[in-house]
C-alpha positions, 0 to 999 in steps of 0.5 A: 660474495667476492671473487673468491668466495670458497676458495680456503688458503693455509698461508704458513709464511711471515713478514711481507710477501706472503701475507701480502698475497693471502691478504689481497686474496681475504679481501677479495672473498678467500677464507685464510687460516694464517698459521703462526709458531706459538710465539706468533708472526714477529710481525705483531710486535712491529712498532707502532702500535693502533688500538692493541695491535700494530699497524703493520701486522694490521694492514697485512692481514686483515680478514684472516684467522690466525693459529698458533701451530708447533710444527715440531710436534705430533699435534701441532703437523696432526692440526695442519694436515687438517688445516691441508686436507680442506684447503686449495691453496697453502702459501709458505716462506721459509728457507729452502728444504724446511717443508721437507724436513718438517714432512710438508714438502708439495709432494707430501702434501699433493700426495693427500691433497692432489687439487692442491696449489702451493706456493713458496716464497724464498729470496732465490729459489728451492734450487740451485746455488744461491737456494740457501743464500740468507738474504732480505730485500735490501739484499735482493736488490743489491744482487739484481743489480737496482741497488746501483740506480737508487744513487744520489748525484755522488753515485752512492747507492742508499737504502731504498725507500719501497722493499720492492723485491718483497712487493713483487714477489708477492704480486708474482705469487698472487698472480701465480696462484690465480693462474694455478686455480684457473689451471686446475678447473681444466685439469683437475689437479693442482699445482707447485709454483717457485717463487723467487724474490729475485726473479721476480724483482729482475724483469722490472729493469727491462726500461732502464737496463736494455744496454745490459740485458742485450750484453754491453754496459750497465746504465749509470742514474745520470745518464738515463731518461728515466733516473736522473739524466732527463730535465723533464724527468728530474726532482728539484728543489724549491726555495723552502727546502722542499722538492717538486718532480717534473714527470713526464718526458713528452715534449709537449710538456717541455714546450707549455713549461717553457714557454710560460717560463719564456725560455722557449730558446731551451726547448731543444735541449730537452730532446737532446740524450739524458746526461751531459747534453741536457746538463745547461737545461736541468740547471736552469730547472733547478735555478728556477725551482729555487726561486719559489716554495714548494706550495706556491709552485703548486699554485703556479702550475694549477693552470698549465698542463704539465706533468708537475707533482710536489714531492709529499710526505707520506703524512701529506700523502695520505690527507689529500682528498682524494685518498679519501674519496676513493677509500684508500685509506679508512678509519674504523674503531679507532685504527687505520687500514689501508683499502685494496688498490683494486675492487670489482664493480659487481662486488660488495662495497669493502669494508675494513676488517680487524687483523686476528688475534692469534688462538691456540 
Protein backbone atom coordinates (compact mmCIF):
# COMPACT_ATOMS: atom_id res chain seq x y z
CA UNK A 1 0.00 0.00 0.00
CA UNK A 2 1.68 3.36 -0.97
CA UNK A 3 0.97 6.59 0.68
CA UNK A 4 -1.59 7.16 -1.49
CA UNK A 5 -3.66 4.27 -1.64
CA UNK A 6 -7.35 5.70 -2.48
CA UNK A 7 -6.57 8.92 -3.33
CA UNK A 8 -7.97 9.11 -7.21
CA UNK A 9 -6.75 11.90 -9.45
CA UNK A 10 -8.21 13.21 -12.78
CA UNK A 11 -5.03 14.91 -14.54
CA UNK A 12 -6.56 16.55 -17.82
CA UNK A 13 -2.94 18.31 -18.61
CA UNK A 14 -0.28 17.49 -21.13
CA UNK A 15 3.79 17.74 -21.58
CA UNK A 16 5.79 17.97 -18.38
CA UNK A 17 4.67 19.78 -15.21
CA UNK A 18 1.51 18.12 -14.76
CA UNK A 19 2.01 14.48 -15.55
CA UNK A 20 5.08 14.95 -13.82
CA UNK A 21 2.81 15.77 -10.68
CA UNK A 22 0.24 12.93 -11.37
CA UNK A 23 3.06 10.40 -12.04
CA UNK A 24 5.05 11.32 -8.56
CA UNK A 25 1.59 10.56 -7.14
CA UNK A 26 0.63 6.92 -9.16
CA UNK A 27 4.04 5.89 -7.93
CA UNK A 28 3.34 6.81 -4.61
CA UNK A 29 -0.26 4.61 -4.49
CA UNK A 30 -2.83 7.27 -6.18
CA UNK A 31 -5.18 5.87 -9.08
CA UNK A 32 -4.82 8.35 -11.95
CA UNK A 33 -7.24 8.54 -14.75
CA UNK A 34 -5.10 10.54 -17.41
CA UNK A 35 -7.49 12.42 -19.86
CA UNK A 36 -6.34 13.04 -23.44
CA UNK A 37 -8.36 15.09 -26.67
CA UNK A 38 -9.08 12.01 -28.89
CA UNK A 39 -5.99 12.67 -30.68
CA UNK A 40 -3.83 11.83 -27.54
CA UNK A 41 -1.37 13.76 -25.42
CA UNK A 42 1.40 14.94 -28.24
CA UNK A 43 3.63 13.72 -25.93
CA UNK A 44 3.24 9.87 -27.26
CA UNK A 45 4.69 10.73 -30.35
CA UNK A 46 7.85 12.45 -28.80
CA UNK A 47 10.77 10.99 -30.31
CA UNK A 48 12.54 8.19 -29.44
CA UNK A 49 10.58 5.40 -29.51
CA UNK A 50 11.19 1.92 -26.81
CA UNK A 51 8.98 -1.14 -27.29
CA UNK A 52 5.89 0.85 -29.17
CA UNK A 53 6.05 3.56 -27.02
CA UNK A 54 8.08 6.81 -26.41
CA UNK A 55 10.38 7.28 -23.78
CA UNK A 56 9.10 10.47 -22.74
CA UNK A 57 5.32 9.75 -22.51
CA UNK A 58 6.91 6.80 -20.76
CA UNK A 59 8.97 8.02 -18.11
CA UNK A 60 6.11 10.71 -17.24
CA UNK A 61 3.10 8.62 -16.96
CA UNK A 62 3.90 5.35 -16.05
CA UNK A 63 0.87 3.83 -13.79
CA UNK A 64 -1.71 5.84 -14.97
CA UNK A 65 -4.96 5.14 -17.02
CA UNK A 66 -5.30 6.82 -19.90
CA UNK A 67 -8.92 8.20 -21.80
CA UNK A 68 -9.42 9.78 -24.86
CA UNK A 69 -12.36 12.57 -24.04
CA UNK A 70 -13.84 15.13 -26.72
CA UNK A 71 -14.58 17.99 -24.38
CA UNK A 72 -16.53 19.83 -26.87
CA UNK A 73 -19.09 17.26 -26.88
CA UNK A 74 -22.22 16.22 -24.69
CA UNK A 75 -20.75 12.79 -24.05
CA UNK A 76 -17.07 13.34 -23.83
CA UNK A 77 -18.14 16.55 -20.46
CA UNK A 78 -21.09 13.81 -19.39
CA UNK A 79 -17.79 10.97 -18.96
CA UNK A 80 -15.55 13.47 -17.16
CA UNK A 81 -18.20 14.68 -14.48
CA UNK A 82 -18.11 10.85 -13.92
CA UNK A 83 -14.61 11.11 -14.00
CA UNK A 84 -15.05 14.24 -11.31
CA UNK A 85 -17.74 13.03 -9.04
CA UNK A 86 -15.39 9.98 -7.43
CA UNK A 87 -12.00 12.00 -7.67
CA UNK A 88 -10.12 13.97 -5.02
CA UNK A 89 -7.77 15.69 -6.76
CA UNK A 90 -7.93 17.05 -10.85
CA UNK A 91 -5.02 18.57 -12.38
CA UNK A 92 -5.21 20.83 -15.50
CA UNK A 93 -3.10 23.14 -17.97
CA UNK A 94 -4.46 24.64 -20.17
CA UNK A 95 -4.57 28.26 -20.97
CA UNK A 96 -6.30 30.87 -18.86
CA UNK A 97 -10.22 30.51 -18.89
CA UNK A 98 -10.58 27.22 -21.07
CA UNK A 99 -12.04 25.31 -17.94
CA UNK A 100 -14.39 28.13 -17.96
CA UNK A 101 -15.53 28.12 -21.26
CA UNK A 102 -15.75 24.28 -21.27
CA UNK A 103 -17.95 24.42 -17.73
CA UNK A 104 -14.99 22.92 -15.69
CA UNK A 105 -14.07 25.97 -13.94
CA UNK A 106 -13.22 25.02 -9.95
CA UNK A 107 -16.36 26.30 -9.15
CA UNK A 108 -18.49 24.19 -11.56
CA UNK A 109 -16.58 21.66 -10.55
CA UNK A 110 -16.54 22.33 -6.05
CA UNK A 111 -20.31 23.14 -6.76
CA UNK A 112 -20.53 19.03 -7.20
CA UNK A 113 -17.60 17.83 -5.82
CA UNK A 114 -17.04 20.31 -2.45
CA UNK A 115 -13.94 17.78 -1.25
CA UNK A 116 -12.43 18.50 -4.39
CA UNK A 117 -8.59 19.76 -4.67
CA UNK A 118 -7.90 21.30 -8.20
CA UNK A 119 -4.94 22.35 -9.27
CA UNK A 120 -4.00 24.66 -12.62
CA UNK A 121 -0.99 24.64 -14.14
CA UNK A 122 -0.25 27.78 -16.49
CA UNK A 123 2.94 29.83 -17.17
CA UNK A 124 1.86 33.03 -15.23
CA UNK A 125 -1.27 32.55 -13.50
CA UNK A 126 -5.43 32.80 -14.15
CA UNK A 127 -5.24 36.31 -13.21
CA UNK A 128 -3.54 39.53 -13.98
CA UNK A 129 -1.98 40.80 -16.97
CA UNK A 130 0.47 38.53 -18.32
CA UNK A 131 -2.47 35.46 -17.50
CA UNK A 132 -2.78 34.98 -21.46
CA UNK A 133 1.08 35.60 -22.37
CA UNK A 134 1.74 32.44 -24.65
CA UNK A 135 4.89 31.20 -23.08
CA UNK A 136 6.89 27.58 -22.48
CA UNK A 137 9.92 27.48 -20.14
CA UNK A 138 12.49 28.74 -22.07
CA UNK A 139 10.18 31.67 -22.32
CA UNK A 140 9.79 31.58 -18.22
CA UNK A 141 13.18 31.71 -17.53
CA UNK A 142 13.89 34.49 -19.65
CA UNK A 143 11.30 36.54 -17.93
CA UNK A 144 12.51 35.47 -14.47
CA UNK A 145 15.45 36.76 -15.08
CA UNK A 146 17.76 33.02 -15.11
CA UNK A 147 18.18 33.23 -18.49
CA UNK A 148 20.69 35.97 -17.86
CA UNK A 149 22.97 33.69 -15.78
CA UNK A 150 22.96 30.61 -17.88
CA UNK A 151 25.93 32.70 -19.90
CA UNK A 152 29.37 31.59 -21.32
CA UNK A 153 32.57 33.59 -20.38
CA UNK A 154 31.17 36.08 -23.78
CA UNK A 155 27.97 36.91 -21.51
CA UNK A 156 25.74 35.20 -24.40
CA UNK A 157 22.52 33.57 -22.35
CA UNK A 158 22.23 29.73 -24.19
CA UNK A 159 19.35 27.35 -24.09
CA UNK A 160 19.12 25.86 -20.83
CA UNK A 161 19.90 22.46 -20.35
CA UNK A 162 16.92 21.45 -17.60
CA UNK A 163 13.45 23.38 -18.37
CA UNK A 164 13.57 23.90 -14.80
CA UNK A 165 10.28 26.52 -14.79
CA UNK A 166 8.22 23.03 -15.99
CA UNK A 167 10.12 21.10 -12.97
CA UNK A 168 9.27 23.17 -10.61
CA UNK A 169 5.97 23.84 -11.23
CA UNK A 170 5.28 20.84 -11.00
CA UNK A 171 7.25 19.98 -7.61
CA UNK A 172 4.85 23.27 -6.30
CA UNK A 173 1.96 21.80 -7.46
CA UNK A 174 2.60 18.50 -5.80
CA UNK A 175 3.46 20.17 -2.83
CA UNK A 176 0.23 22.14 -3.28
CA UNK A 177 -1.94 19.20 -3.70
CA UNK A 178 -0.56 17.20 -0.63
CA UNK A 179 -0.95 20.24 1.40
CA UNK A 180 -4.71 20.73 0.17
CA UNK A 181 -5.31 16.96 1.30
CA UNK A 182 -3.95 17.44 4.60
CA UNK A 183 -5.95 20.65 4.75
CA UNK A 184 -9.12 19.02 4.13
CA UNK A 185 -9.15 16.05 6.87
CA UNK A 186 -9.43 19.07 9.17
CA UNK A 187 -12.11 20.95 7.25
CA UNK A 188 -13.58 18.71 5.15
CA UNK A 189 -13.75 20.77 2.04
CA UNK A 190 -11.25 20.89 -0.70
CA UNK A 191 -9.38 23.31 -2.52
CA UNK A 192 -8.12 25.66 -5.39
CA UNK A 193 -4.67 26.11 -5.93
CA UNK A 194 -2.90 28.52 -8.83
CA UNK A 195 0.08 27.53 -9.81
CA UNK A 196 2.41 29.31 -11.95
CA UNK A 197 5.38 28.39 -13.74
CA UNK A 198 6.79 31.66 -13.16
CA UNK A 199 6.24 32.02 -9.65
CA UNK A 200 7.21 29.10 -9.00
CA UNK A 201 10.51 29.15 -10.68
CA UNK A 202 11.59 33.22 -9.07
CA UNK A 203 12.15 31.84 -5.43
CA UNK A 204 15.00 29.55 -6.77
CA UNK A 205 17.16 32.77 -7.39
CA UNK A 206 17.18 33.96 -3.87
CA UNK A 207 21.27 32.64 -3.68
CA UNK A 208 22.40 34.18 -6.70
CA UNK A 209 19.99 37.30 -6.87
CA UNK A 210 20.09 38.91 -3.07
CA UNK A 211 21.63 42.46 -4.52
CA UNK A 212 18.35 42.22 -6.72
CA UNK A 213 15.92 41.21 -4.59
CA UNK A 214 16.83 43.98 -1.81
CA UNK A 215 16.65 46.72 -5.28
CA UNK A 216 20.09 47.38 -6.42
CA UNK A 217 21.94 45.80 -9.30
CA UNK A 218 21.36 42.45 -11.04
CA UNK A 219 24.36 39.99 -10.56
CA UNK A 220 26.59 39.21 -13.49
CA UNK A 221 27.69 34.87 -14.07
CA UNK A 222 31.69 36.25 -13.66
CA UNK A 223 31.35 38.05 -10.72
CA UNK A 224 29.47 35.44 -8.71
CA UNK A 225 30.48 32.63 -6.20
CA UNK A 226 28.19 30.37 -7.43
CA UNK A 227 28.01 30.87 -11.42
CA UNK A 228 31.49 31.30 -12.93
CA UNK A 229 33.27 33.91 -10.45
CA UNK A 230 34.82 31.22 -7.79
CA UNK A 231 38.09 29.07 -8.93
CA UNK A 232 36.55 26.33 -6.47
CA UNK A 233 33.14 26.52 -7.93
CA UNK A 234 34.33 26.86 -11.47
CA UNK A 235 34.35 23.93 -14.74
CA UNK A 236 37.43 23.27 -16.36
CA UNK A 237 38.79 21.73 -19.20
CA UNK A 238 41.18 18.91 -19.19
CA UNK A 239 43.73 18.07 -21.87
CA UNK A 240 41.24 15.34 -24.02
CA UNK A 241 38.77 17.88 -24.61
CA UNK A 242 36.55 17.03 -21.71
CA UNK A 243 35.84 18.92 -18.45
CA UNK A 244 35.78 18.49 -14.68
CA UNK A 245 34.01 21.03 -11.81
CA UNK A 246 35.45 21.82 -8.71
CA UNK A 247 32.21 22.02 -6.45
CA UNK A 248 32.72 23.29 -3.40
CA UNK A 249 33.48 26.57 -1.88
CA UNK A 250 34.89 25.62 1.45
CA UNK A 251 38.48 26.48 2.05
CA UNK A 252 39.24 23.26 3.37
CA UNK A 253 39.07 21.96 0.00
CA UNK A 254 41.16 24.71 -1.75
CA UNK A 255 43.72 24.12 0.86
CA UNK A 256 44.16 19.82 0.28
CA UNK A 257 43.98 20.59 -3.65
CA UNK A 258 46.82 23.08 -3.32
CA UNK A 259 48.84 21.64 -1.59
CA UNK A 260 48.99 18.26 -3.20
CA UNK A 261 49.43 20.80 -6.33
CA UNK A 262 52.38 22.65 -4.25
CA UNK A 263 50.87 25.79 -4.81
CA UNK A 264 49.77 26.55 -1.51
CA UNK A 265 51.19 30.40 -2.01
CA UNK A 266 47.61 30.71 -3.84
CA UNK A 267 45.34 29.64 -1.04
CA UNK A 268 44.62 33.33 -0.33
CA UNK A 269 43.26 34.05 -3.48
CA UNK A 270 40.40 31.55 -2.96
CA UNK A 271 38.90 33.85 -0.17
CA UNK A 272 39.29 36.57 -2.01
CA UNK A 273 35.57 38.10 -3.81
CA UNK A 274 34.33 36.05 -7.00
CA UNK A 275 35.64 37.91 -10.16
CA UNK A 276 38.50 39.54 -10.99
CA UNK A 277 40.25 39.14 -7.67
CA UNK A 278 40.38 35.10 -8.07
CA UNK A 279 40.90 35.63 -11.90
CA UNK A 280 45.31 34.57 -11.44
CA UNK A 281 43.72 31.31 -9.41
CA UNK A 282 41.19 30.09 -11.91
CA UNK A 283 44.05 30.41 -14.48
CA UNK A 284 46.13 28.60 -12.77
CA UNK A 285 43.13 25.98 -12.33
CA UNK A 286 42.65 25.94 -15.86
CA UNK A 287 46.49 25.48 -16.99
CA UNK A 288 46.76 22.77 -14.66
CA UNK A 289 43.45 20.72 -15.74
CA UNK A 290 44.78 21.20 -19.06
CA UNK A 291 47.70 18.92 -18.49
CA UNK A 292 46.01 15.58 -17.92
CA UNK A 293 42.61 13.82 -19.51
CA UNK A 294 39.59 14.07 -17.86
CA UNK A 295 39.65 10.01 -16.56
CA UNK A 296 43.36 10.30 -15.43
CA UNK A 297 42.18 13.41 -13.36
CA UNK A 298 39.52 11.20 -11.75
CA UNK A 299 42.26 8.93 -10.84
CA UNK A 300 44.43 11.45 -9.44
CA UNK A 301 41.80 12.87 -7.03
CA UNK A 302 40.68 8.86 -5.99
CA UNK A 303 42.60 9.66 -2.92
CA UNK A 304 42.23 13.71 -1.79
CA UNK A 305 39.24 14.61 -0.38
CA UNK A 306 38.12 17.46 -2.52
CA UNK A 307 34.95 18.07 -3.83
CA UNK A 308 36.07 16.95 -7.39
CA UNK A 309 33.20 15.57 -10.13
CA UNK A 310 34.10 14.80 -14.15
CA UNK A 311 31.60 16.23 -16.15
CA UNK A 312 29.55 12.98 -17.73
CA UNK A 313 27.18 12.73 -20.49
CA UNK A 314 24.20 11.41 -19.71
CA UNK A 315 24.99 8.06 -21.46
CA UNK A 316 28.24 8.14 -18.75
CA UNK A 317 25.72 9.22 -16.53
CA UNK A 318 23.27 6.55 -16.30
CA UNK A 319 26.22 3.44 -16.61
CA UNK A 320 27.70 4.58 -13.17
CA UNK A 321 27.13 1.67 -10.58
CA UNK A 322 25.37 3.31 -8.24
CA UNK A 323 22.66 4.24 -10.58
CA UNK A 324 22.08 0.87 -10.42
CA UNK A 325 22.43 -0.19 -6.97
CA UNK A 326 19.94 2.50 -5.94
CA UNK A 327 17.46 1.51 -8.77
CA UNK A 328 17.26 5.01 -10.57
CA UNK A 329 17.33 3.46 -13.48
CA UNK A 330 15.49 0.07 -14.51
CA UNK A 331 15.31 -2.08 -17.39
CA UNK A 332 11.61 -4.25 -17.83
CA UNK A 333 10.30 -5.86 -20.84
CA UNK A 334 12.68 -4.34 -23.19
CA UNK A 335 12.06 -0.38 -22.35
CA UNK A 336 13.82 1.77 -19.56
CA UNK A 337 12.31 3.86 -16.62
CA UNK A 338 13.72 6.19 -14.70
CA UNK A 339 12.51 5.23 -10.77
CA UNK A 340 11.24 7.59 -8.16
CA UNK A 341 13.82 9.83 -6.63
CA UNK A 342 12.22 9.19 -3.14
CA UNK A 343 10.62 5.95 -1.70
CA UNK A 344 9.45 4.93 1.80
CA UNK A 345 11.11 2.31 3.86
CA UNK A 346 7.74 1.18 5.02
CA UNK A 347 6.51 0.91 1.26
CA UNK A 348 6.62 -2.03 -1.10
CA UNK A 349 9.68 -2.12 -3.14
CA UNK A 350 8.75 -0.03 -6.55
CA UNK A 351 8.40 -1.76 -9.40
CA UNK A 352 8.30 -0.39 -12.90
CA UNK A 353 4.88 -0.06 -14.64
CA UNK A 354 4.23 0.46 -18.31
CA UNK A 355 2.78 3.91 -19.43
CA UNK A 356 -1.13 3.38 -20.81
CA UNK A 357 -2.45 3.13 -23.85
CA UNK A 358 -4.92 5.51 -24.68
CA UNK A 359 -8.96 3.77 -24.84
CA UNK A 360 -11.93 5.54 -25.98
Amino acid sequence: MGKLSGINVVDLSLFLPGPMLSMMMADHGAEVIKVEPPTGDPAREMAPVEAGQSVWFRNLNRGKQALALDLKSDEGRERLWALLAEADVMIEGFRPGVMKRLGFDYDAVAARNPGIVYCSISAFGQEGEMAHHPAHDLAVQALSGFLSVNDGPDGMPVVPGVPSADMAAGLNGLSAVLMALIGREQSGRGDYVDIAMYDSMLPWCAHIAGSAIQGGTSPKSQTQRSLGGAAFYNVYQTMDGKHVVLGAREIKFAKVLLTALDRLDLLPLAEREAGEAQRPLIDFLRQTFATKSRDQWVEWFADKDVAFSPVLDFREALDQDFVKEKGLLVEADGWHQIGPSFRFKSEEEWQASDAPELRK
